[in-house]
C-alpha positions in Angstrom: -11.3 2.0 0.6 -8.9 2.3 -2.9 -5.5 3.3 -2.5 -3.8 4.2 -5.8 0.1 4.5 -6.0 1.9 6.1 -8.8 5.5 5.6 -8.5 8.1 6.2 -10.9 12.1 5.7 -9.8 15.5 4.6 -11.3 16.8 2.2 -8.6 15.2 -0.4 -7.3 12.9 0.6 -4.2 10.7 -1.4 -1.7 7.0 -0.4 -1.2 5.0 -1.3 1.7 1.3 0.3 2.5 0.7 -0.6 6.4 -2.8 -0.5 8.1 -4.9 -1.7 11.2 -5.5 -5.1 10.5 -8.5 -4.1 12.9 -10.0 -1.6 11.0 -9.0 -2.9 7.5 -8.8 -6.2 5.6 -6.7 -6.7 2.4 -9.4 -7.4 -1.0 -6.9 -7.4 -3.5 -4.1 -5.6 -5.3 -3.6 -4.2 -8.7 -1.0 -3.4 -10.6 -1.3 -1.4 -13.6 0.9 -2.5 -16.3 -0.2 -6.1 -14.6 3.1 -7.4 -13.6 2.9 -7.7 -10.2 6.0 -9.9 -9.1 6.9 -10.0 -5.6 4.0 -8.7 -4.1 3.2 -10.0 -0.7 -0.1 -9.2 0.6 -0.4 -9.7 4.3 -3.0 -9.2 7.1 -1.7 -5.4 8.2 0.5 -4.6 5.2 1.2 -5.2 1.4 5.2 -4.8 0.2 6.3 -5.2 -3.7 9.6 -4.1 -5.2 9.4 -1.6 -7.9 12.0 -0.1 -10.7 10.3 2.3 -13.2 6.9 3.9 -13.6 4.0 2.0 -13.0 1.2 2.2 -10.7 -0.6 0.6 -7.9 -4.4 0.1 -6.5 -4.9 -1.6 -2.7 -8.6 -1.9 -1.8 -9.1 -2.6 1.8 -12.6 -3.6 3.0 -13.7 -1.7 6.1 -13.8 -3.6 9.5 -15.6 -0.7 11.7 -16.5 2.6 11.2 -13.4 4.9 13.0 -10.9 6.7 11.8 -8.1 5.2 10.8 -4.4 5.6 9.1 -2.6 4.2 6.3 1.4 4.4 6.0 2.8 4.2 2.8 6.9 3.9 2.7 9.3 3.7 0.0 12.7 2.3 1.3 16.2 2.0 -0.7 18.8 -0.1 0.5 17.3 -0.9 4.3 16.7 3.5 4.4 13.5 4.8 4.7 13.2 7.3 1.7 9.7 8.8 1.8 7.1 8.2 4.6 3.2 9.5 3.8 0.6 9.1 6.1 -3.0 8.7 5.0 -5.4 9.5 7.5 -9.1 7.7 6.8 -12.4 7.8 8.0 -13.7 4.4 7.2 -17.8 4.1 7.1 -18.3 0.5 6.7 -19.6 -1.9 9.2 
């Protein structure tokens, strides 16, 4: 599964894409422009600070075959500014 992230802002935000660590495991992350600085890639979630336009790919290999959901949230300051929900249906193992 390829999740692609365009984000453009003026302030500094935090990113973070969560998912099951049960139905998904972290392959590797992109960054367009390619530089990704402070980007930390953990078992159920990858979070980078961003200012500008760039954009972002997470590929996620499959764990089971379910539906499942992503959550992408952009937060300012501690405050949650946007929340999107990405539901999946994952048809790997």
């Amino acid at each position: 599964v390829a999740v692609t992230l365009g984000i453009e802002t003026e302030e500094a935000v935090d990113v973070v894409v969560e998912f099951d660590r049960a139905a998904f495991r972290p392959l590797c992350f992109r960054q367009e422009s390619g530089q990704a600085d402070g980007v930390v890639l953990d078992p159920d979630q990858v979070r980078l600070s961003h200012v500008g336009q760039d954009a972002y790919t997470l590929v996620l290999g499959v764990e089971k075959k379910a539906p499942a959901t992503l959550l992408a949230r952009i937060e300012a300051e501690g405050e949650t500014m946007l929340t999107e929900t990405i539901n999946v249906f994952a048809s790997g193992k």
